[in-house]
C-alpha atoms as one frame of an Amber mdcrd trajectory, in Angstrom:
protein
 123.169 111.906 112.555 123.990 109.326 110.134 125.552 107.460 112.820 123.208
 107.337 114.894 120.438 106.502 112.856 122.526 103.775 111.751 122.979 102.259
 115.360 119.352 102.954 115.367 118.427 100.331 112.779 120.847  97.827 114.131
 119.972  97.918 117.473 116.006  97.143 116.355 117.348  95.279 113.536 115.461
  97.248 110.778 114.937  96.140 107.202 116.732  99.471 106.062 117.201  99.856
 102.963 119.639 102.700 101.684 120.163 104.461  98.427 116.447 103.613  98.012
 114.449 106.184  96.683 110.170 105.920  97.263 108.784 106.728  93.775 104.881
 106.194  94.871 102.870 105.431  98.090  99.355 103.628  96.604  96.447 102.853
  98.991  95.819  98.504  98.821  93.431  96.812 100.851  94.288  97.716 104.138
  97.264  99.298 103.782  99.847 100.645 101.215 102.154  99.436  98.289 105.221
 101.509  98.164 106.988 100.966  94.666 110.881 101.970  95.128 113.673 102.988
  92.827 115.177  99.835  92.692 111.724  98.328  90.765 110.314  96.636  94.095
 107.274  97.034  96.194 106.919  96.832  99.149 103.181  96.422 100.895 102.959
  97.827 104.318 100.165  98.563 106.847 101.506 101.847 107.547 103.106 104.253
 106.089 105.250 107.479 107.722 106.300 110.416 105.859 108.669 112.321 108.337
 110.343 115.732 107.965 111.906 118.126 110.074 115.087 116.777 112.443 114.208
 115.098 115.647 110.803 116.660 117.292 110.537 119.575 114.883 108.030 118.727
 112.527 107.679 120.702 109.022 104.620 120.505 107.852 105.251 120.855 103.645
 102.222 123.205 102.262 101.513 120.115  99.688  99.933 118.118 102.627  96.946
 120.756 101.847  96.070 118.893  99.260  96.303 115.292 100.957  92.922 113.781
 100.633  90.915 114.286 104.356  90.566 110.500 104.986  94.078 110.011 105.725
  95.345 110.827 108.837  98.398 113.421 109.824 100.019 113.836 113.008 102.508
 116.940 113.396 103.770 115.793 116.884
C-alpha cells in the first residue's frame, strides 16, 4: 500500500508531506487553514478526511457531532 500510494504522489506530483501529523482543520474565508505538527499552516480550499482502505468508507461515530453546514460524502 505504501508503495503504491507513493507512485501515486509521484506520478501527479503531489506536495506530500510525510511524518506530518494535522493538529487542527479551522474554517478561513473560503476555505480552511490546516496547522501541522511541524508548526506550519497550510490554507486550502478543500479539505478531505478519508478512512477506511480503498472504497470502504468508515464512517467514525464523532462525525455526529460535525456541525450540519459542512458537507460529508461516504462514497
Amino acid at each position: 500500500m505504501g508503495d503504491y500510494l507513493e507512485a501515486y504522489a509521484a506520478w501527479f506530483a503531489l506536495p506530500v508531506r510525510s511524518g506530518v501529523r494535522v493538529q487542527r482543520v479551522d474554517p478561513s474565508g473560503d476555505g480552511f487553514l490546516v496547522a501541522t505538527s511541524d508548526g506550519r499552516t497550510i490554507a486550502a480550499r478543500q479539505v478531505v478526511v478519508a478512512t477506511g482502505p480503498f472504497r470502504e468508507p468508515n464512517v467514525p461515530g464523532v462525525a455526529a457531532r460535525i456541525d450540519p453546514a459542512i458537507t460529508m460524502r461516504t462514497s
